[in-house]
N, C-alpha and C positions, 0 to 999 in steps of 0.2 A: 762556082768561083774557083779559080784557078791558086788565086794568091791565099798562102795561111794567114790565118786571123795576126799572128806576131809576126807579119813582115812590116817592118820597117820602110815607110815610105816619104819623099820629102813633097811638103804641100806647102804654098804659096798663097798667102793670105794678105789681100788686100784694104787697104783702109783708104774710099777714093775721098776727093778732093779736088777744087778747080784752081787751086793755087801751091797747097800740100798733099802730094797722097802719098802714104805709108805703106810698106808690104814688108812684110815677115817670112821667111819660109823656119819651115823646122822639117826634123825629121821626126816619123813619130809611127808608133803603131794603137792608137789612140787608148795605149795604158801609160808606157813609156814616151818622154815627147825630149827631145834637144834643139836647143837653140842651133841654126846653121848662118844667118845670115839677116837681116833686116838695115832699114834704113827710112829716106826719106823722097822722093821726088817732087824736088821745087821748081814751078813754073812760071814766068811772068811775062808781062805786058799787056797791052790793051788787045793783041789781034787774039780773038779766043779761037779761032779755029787754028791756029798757030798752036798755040798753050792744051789743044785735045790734041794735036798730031805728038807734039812731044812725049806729051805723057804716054799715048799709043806707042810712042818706037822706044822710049828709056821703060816700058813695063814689058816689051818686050826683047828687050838686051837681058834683063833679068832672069827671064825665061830662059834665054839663050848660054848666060852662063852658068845658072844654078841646076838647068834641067828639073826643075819639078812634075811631078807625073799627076796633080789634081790644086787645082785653084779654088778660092772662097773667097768672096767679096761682101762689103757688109751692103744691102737693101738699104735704098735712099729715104733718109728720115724725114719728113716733111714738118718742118714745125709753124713759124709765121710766115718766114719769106718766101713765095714761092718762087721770085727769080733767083733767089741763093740755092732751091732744092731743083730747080730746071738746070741749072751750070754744074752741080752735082751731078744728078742723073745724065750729063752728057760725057763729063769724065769719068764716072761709072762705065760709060758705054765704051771708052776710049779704051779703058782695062781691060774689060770683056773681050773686047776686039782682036785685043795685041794677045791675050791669051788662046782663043778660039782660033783665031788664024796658026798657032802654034800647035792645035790639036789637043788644046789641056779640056780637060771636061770642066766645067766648072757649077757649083755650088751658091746659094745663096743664102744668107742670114741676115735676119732683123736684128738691132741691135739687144733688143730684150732676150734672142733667142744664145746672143753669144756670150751675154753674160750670163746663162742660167749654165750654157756651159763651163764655163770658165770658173765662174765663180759659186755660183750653185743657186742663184737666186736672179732672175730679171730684172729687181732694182737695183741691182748694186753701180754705187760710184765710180767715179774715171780714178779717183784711187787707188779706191780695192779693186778692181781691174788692172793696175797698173801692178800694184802689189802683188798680186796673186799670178798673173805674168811674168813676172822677177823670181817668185818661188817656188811655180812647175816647169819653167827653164832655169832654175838655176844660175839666174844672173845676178852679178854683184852690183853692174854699173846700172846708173839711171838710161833712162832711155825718151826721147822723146814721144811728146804723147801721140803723133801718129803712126810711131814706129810701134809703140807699145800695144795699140788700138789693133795696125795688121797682126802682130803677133794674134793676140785673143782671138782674130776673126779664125786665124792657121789652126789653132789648138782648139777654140770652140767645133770648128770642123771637126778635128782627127776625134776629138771626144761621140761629137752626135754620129759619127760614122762606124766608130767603134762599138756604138749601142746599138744602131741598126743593125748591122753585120749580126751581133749576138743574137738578136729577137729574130732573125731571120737564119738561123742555125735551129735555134730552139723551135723552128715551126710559126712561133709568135706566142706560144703558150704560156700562160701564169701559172707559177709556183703557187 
């Protein structure tokens, strides 16, 4: 590896959505992490493949202006509806897209797996998720929940990267 473990790098975390998706970027060397940027991209009307192109070119103006060098997206949840989690998984793919065409490499997390980063445990609440978001970026303002959600996916990354990277210095060996 070329880059030191403390270099500071800005990653782009996504929270997709077929009507709301949320992205986060911070900067972060996944001990230290700062807030740089988040928000929300709203999409509407009946034509969906209209509502996936959007989301494809506004995730990628983001790209375009923030310059992030590693994306993280959260794995599509499937709970009851499966046509809610098909419209998902396709603006998942719109994300992907608008970032892979940009050259970002990108990352995937379940959501159990961003909150164990984040928060330290896989059940924790959109809450304590929110909360615990607000106090390793150091934000004062509320945030809405799927800007708050990209942030987690940004920082549960820089966190689980940060630990690879380590185990993979150490050889992978236990203390």
């Amino acid at each position: 590896m070329s880059a030191s473990n403390d270099q500071m790098r800005l990653i782009l975390g996504i929270d997709p959505g077929s009507v709301v998706t949320g992205y986060g970027i911070i900067e972060s060397n996944g001990i230290r992490s700062s807030h740089v940027a988040s928000g929300t991209i709203r999409v509407a009307g009946e034509d969906f493949p209209r509502r996936l192109g959007d989301i494809f070119t506004r995730i990628g103006e983001v790209v375009e202006r923030y310059r992030p060098v590693e994306m993280a997206i959260e794995q599509v949840f499937v709970n009851k509806n499966v046509q809610s989690a098909l419209k998902l998984g396709q603006a998942r793919g719109a994300a992907i897209c608008a970032c892979v065409v940009a050259g970002l490499p990108v990352a995937e997390y379940t959501p159990r797996m961003i909150k164990q980063a984040v928060v330290g445990h896989g059940n924790a609440g959109k809450e304590q998720v929110q909360q615990m978001v607000r106090h390793l970026l150091k934000l004062e303002h509320q945030l809405a929940a799927d800007e708050s959600d990209a942030l987690a996916v940004a920082l549960g990354h820089a966190h689980t990267r940060s630990t690879l990277q380590a185990l993979q210095r150490s050889g992978g060996r236990r203390r």
